[in-house]
N, C-alpha and C positions, 0 to 999 in steps of 0.2 A: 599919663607918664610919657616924658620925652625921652627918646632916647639918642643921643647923640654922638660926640666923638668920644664920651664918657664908658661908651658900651666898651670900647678897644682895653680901656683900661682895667675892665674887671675880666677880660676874655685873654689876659696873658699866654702867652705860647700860643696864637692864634694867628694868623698873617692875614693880611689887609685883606688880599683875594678870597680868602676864606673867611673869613667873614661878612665880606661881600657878598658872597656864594649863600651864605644860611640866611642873612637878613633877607635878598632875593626870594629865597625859598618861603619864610615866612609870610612875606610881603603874596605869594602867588597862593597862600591857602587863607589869606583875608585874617591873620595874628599879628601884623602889623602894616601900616602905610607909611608909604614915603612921601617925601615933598621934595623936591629940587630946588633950591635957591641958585640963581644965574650968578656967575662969577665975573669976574675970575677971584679967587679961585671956587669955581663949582662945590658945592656944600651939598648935602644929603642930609633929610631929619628925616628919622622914623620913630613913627610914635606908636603906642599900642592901640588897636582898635577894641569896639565891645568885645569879641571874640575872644579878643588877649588880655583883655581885662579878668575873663569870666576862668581866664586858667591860673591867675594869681592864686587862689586857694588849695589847687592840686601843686601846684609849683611848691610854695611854701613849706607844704606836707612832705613832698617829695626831699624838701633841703634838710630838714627838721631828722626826717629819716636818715640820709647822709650823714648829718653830722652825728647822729646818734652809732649808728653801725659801721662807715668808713674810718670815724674819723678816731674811733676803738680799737683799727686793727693794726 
């Protein structure tokens, strides 16, 4: 799964630093990698690694739940 400038789009009310900030975070517990493309303008891809792959089925569970119990109240 690539994850790209595509991310910003579904992470609405989120500012660029901060989400900087979490994909970094992600990136330092081995749930995703980056890659630097040389610019200009400097580009950044991150993609999911095995790790991040392996929590798509809690993740899912997790949404499934949301929409069932948030999205009720």
């Amino acid at each position: 799964m690539f994850l790209g400038a595509a991310v910003a789009c579904i992470f609405t009310g989120i500012s660029d630093r901060l989400l900087s900030e979490r994909l970094r975070e992600l990136e330092a517990v081995g749930i995703v990698k980056r890659e630097v493309s040389p610019g200009p303008p400097v580009r950044f891809r991150y993609e999911l690694t095995g790790a991040g792959h392996e929590l798509e089925p809690a993740l899912g569970a997790l949404e499934a739940w949301a929409a069932k119990w948030i999205a009720s109240r």
